[in-house]
C-alpha angles and dihedrals in degrees: 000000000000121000134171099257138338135316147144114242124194122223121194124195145110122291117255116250098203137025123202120186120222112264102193114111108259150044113336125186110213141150130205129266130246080296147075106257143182118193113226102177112123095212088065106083114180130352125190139183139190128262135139100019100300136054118271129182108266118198092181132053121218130191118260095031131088131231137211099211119193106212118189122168 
């Protein structure tokens, strides 16, 4: 989402009751459900977000970010 300046959006919906991860080979861009989560799939190599004005390696997906997940099979 791009907007002109900040600014703090509701969203309002149901939680999810269950959360899949992509399986196709390749970059995937996903966030993380209403939890906590760590991904513990081995097929999944490397996933990175974006904070603080450049991407670091995240182990850990919280709500509210989103994650660039390499996925190889």
């Amino acid at each position: 989402m791009k907007v002109p300046s900040q600014k703090v959006y509701s969203i309002a919906g149901q939680p999810f009751t269950n959360t899949t991860i992509p399986n196709s080979q390749g970059w995937h861009l996903v966030g993380a459900d209403y939890n906590e989560m760590t991904p513990e799939d081995v097929s999944i190599k490397v996933i990175f977000r974006y904070a603080n004005g450049r991407y670091e390696q995240a182990f850990t997906l919280l709500p509210g970010f989103g994650y660039w997940m390499k996925i190889e099979k």
